[in-house]
N, CA, C and O of each residue as an XYZ file, in Angstrom:
336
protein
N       7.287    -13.235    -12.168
C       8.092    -14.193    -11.450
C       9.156    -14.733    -12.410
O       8.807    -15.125    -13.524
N      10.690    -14.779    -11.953
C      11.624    -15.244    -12.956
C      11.267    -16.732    -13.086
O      11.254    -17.254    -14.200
N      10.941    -17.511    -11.843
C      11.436    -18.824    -11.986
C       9.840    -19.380    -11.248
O       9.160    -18.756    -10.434
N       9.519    -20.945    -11.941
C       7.980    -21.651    -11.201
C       8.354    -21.906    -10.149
O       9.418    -22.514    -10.040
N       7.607    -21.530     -8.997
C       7.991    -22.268     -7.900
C       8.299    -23.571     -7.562
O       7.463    -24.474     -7.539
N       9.676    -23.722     -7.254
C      10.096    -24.737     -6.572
C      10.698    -25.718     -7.459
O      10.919    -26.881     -7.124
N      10.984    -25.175     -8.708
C      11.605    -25.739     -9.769
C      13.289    -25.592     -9.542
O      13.994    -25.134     -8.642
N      13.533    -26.230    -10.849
C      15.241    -26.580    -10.267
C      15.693    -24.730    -10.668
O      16.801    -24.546    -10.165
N      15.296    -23.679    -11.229
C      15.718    -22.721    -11.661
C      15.736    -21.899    -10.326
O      16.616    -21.120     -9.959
N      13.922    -22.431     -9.310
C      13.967    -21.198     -8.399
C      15.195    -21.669     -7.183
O      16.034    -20.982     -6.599
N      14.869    -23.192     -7.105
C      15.796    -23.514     -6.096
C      17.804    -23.315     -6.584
O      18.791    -23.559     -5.889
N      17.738    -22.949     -7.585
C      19.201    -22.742     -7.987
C      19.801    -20.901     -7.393
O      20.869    -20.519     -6.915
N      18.509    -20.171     -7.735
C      18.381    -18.704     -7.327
C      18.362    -18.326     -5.701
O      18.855    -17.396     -5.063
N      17.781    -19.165     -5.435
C      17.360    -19.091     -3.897
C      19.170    -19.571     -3.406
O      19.894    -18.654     -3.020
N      19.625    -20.711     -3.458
C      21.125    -21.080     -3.361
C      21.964    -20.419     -3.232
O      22.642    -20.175     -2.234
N      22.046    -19.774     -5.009
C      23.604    -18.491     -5.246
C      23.254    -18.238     -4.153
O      23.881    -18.585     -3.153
N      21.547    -17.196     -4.133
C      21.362    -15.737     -3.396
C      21.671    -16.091     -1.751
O      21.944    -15.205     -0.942
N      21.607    -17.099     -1.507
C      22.215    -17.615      0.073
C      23.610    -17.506      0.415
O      24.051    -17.051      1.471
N      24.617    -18.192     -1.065
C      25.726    -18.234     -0.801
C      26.206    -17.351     -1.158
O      27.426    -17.286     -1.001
N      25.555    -16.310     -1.767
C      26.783    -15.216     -1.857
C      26.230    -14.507     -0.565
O      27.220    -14.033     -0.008
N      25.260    -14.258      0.064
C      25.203    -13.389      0.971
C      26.622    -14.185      2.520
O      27.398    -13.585      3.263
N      26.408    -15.245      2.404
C      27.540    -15.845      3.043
C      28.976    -15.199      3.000
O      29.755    -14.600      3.741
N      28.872    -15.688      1.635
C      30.325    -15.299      1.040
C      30.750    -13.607      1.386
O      31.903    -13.326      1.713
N      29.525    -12.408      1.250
C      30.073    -11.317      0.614
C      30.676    -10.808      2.191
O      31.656    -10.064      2.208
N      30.062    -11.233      3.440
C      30.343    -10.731      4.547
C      31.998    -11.733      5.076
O      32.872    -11.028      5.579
N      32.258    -13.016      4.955
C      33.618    -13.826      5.149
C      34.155    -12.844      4.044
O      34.923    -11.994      4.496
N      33.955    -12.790      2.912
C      35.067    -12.128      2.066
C      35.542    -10.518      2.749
O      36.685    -10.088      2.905
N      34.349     -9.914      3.041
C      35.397     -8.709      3.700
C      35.704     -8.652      4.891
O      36.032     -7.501      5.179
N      35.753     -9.284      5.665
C      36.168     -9.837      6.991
C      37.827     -9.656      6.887
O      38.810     -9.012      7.255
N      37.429    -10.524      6.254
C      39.348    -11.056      5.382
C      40.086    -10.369      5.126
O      41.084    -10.075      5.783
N      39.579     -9.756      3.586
C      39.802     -8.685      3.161
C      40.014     -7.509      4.087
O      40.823     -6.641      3.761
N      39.287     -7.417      5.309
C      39.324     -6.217      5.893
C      38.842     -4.951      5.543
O      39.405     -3.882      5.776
N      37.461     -5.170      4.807
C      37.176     -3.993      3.633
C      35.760     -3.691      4.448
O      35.121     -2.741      3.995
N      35.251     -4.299      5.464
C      33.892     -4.257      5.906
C      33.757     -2.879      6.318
O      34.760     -2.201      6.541
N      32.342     -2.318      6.458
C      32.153     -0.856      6.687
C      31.088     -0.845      7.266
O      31.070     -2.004      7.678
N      29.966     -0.294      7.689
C      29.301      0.113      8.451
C      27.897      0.186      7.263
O      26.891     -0.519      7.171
N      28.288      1.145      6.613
C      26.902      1.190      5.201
C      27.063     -0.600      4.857
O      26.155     -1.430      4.854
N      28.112     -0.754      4.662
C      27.932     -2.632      4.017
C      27.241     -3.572      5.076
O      26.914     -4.694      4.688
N      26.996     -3.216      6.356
C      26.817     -3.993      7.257
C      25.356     -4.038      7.129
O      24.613     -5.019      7.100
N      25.031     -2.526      7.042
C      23.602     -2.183      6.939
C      22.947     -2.303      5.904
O      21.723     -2.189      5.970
N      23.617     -2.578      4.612
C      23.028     -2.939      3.221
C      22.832     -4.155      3.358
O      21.734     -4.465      2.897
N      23.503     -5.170      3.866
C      23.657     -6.669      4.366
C      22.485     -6.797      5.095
O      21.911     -7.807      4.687
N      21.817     -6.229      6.029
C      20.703     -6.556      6.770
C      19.629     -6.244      5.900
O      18.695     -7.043      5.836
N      19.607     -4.946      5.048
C      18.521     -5.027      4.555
C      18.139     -5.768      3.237
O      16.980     -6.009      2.899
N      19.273     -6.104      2.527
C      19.273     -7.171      1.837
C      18.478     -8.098      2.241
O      17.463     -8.396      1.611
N      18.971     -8.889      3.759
C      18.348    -10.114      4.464
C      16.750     -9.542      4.604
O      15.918    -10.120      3.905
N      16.322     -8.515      5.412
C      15.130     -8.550      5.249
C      14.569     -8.196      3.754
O      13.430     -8.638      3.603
N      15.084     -7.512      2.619
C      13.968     -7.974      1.603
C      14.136     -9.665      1.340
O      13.059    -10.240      1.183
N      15.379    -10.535      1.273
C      15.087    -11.632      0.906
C      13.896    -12.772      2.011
O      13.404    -13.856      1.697
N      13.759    -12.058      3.202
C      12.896    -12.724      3.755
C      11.385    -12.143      3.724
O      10.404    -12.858      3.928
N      11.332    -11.042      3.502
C      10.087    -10.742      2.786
C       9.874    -11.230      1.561
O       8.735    -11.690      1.490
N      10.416    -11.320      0.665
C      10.360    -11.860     -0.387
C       9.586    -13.381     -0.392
O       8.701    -13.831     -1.120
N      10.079    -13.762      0.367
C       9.943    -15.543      0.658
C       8.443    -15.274      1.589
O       7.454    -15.966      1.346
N       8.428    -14.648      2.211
C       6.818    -14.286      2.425
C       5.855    -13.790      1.952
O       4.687    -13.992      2.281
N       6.343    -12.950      0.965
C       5.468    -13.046      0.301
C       4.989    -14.298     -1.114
O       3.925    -14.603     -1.653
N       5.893    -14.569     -1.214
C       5.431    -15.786     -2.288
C       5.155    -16.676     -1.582
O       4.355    -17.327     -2.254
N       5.363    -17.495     -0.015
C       4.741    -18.065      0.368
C       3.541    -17.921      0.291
O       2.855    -18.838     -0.161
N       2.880    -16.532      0.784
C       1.404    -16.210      1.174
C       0.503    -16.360     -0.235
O      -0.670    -16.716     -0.118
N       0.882    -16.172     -1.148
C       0.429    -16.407     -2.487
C       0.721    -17.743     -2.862
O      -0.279    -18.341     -3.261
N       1.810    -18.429     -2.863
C       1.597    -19.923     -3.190
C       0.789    -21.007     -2.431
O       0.501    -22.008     -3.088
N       0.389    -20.951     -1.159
C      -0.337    -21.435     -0.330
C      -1.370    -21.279      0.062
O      -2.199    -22.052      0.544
N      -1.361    -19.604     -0.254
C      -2.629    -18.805     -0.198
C      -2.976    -19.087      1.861
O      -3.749    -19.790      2.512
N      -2.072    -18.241      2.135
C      -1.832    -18.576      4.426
C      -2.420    -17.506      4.851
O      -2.980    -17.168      3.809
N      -2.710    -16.709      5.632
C      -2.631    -15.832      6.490
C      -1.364    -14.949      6.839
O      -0.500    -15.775      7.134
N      -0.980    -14.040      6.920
C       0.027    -13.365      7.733
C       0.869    -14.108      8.898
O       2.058    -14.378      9.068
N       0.178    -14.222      9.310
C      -0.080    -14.800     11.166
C       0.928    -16.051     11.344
O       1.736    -16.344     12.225
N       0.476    -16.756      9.947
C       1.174    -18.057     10.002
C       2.115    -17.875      8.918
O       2.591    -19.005      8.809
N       2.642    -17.188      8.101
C       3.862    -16.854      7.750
C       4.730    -16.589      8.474
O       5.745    -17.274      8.353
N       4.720    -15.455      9.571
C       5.834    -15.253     10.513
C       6.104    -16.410     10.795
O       7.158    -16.935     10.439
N       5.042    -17.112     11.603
C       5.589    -18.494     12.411
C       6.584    -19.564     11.048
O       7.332    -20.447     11.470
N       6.542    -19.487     10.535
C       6.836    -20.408      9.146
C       8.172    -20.132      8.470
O       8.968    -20.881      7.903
N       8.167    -18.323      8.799
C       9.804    -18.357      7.931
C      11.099    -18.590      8.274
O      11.970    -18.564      7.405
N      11.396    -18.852      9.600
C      12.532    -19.703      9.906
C      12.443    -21.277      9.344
O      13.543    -21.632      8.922
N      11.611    -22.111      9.251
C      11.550    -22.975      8.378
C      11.835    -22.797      6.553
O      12.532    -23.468      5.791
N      10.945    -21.577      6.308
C      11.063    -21.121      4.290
C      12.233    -21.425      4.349
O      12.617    -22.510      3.914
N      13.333    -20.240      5.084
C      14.342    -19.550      4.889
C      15.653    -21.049      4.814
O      16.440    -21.400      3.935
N      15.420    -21.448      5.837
C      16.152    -22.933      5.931
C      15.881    -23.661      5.082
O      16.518    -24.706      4.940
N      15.162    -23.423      4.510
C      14.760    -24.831      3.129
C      14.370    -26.178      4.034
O      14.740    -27.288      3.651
N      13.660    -26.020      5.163
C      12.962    -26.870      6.053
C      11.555    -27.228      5.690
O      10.956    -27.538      6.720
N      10.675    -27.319      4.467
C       9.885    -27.175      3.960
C       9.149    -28.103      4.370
O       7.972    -27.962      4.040
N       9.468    -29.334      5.183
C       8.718    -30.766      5.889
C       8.301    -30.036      7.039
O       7.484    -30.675      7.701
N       8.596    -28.868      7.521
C       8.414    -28.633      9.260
C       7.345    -27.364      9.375
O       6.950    -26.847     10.419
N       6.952    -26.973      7.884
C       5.735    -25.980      8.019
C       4.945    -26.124      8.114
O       4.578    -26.883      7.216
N       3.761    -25.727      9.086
C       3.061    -25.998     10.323
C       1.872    -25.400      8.878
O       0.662    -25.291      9.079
């Protein structure tokens, strides 16, 4: 693990890795550079970063499966008061 959970290092990583995924899709919009492989590297990006976050949930909490799904629209939001 690079960073302790939930420290100012992981929550700084978790951030960039949000805002650039923001950024990289407005920037070629713009640009006009967007492609089809980038669209699809972009999604799967998103699902490893949301696997990702499930899986270190399931190990930091030590949950079930079951109740991860239900939970990662909250992880992912940094809604961390609303996990059930």
């Amino acid at each position: 693990m690079l960073a302790a959970p939930f420290s100012t290092a992981f929550w700084t990583c978790y951030l960039c890795g949000g805002i650039s995924d923001l950024m990289d899709g407005a920037l070629a919009r713009r640009l006009k550079t967007q492609s089809a492989a980038g669209a699809k590297l972009d999604s799967v990006a998103d699902l490893f970063f949301a696997a990702a976050i499930a899986v270190f949930a399931m190990q930091w909490w030590n949950w079930p499966g079951e109740r991860i799904a239900r939970n990662i629209p909250y992880i992912q939001a940094g809604q961390l008061d609303r996990i059930e």
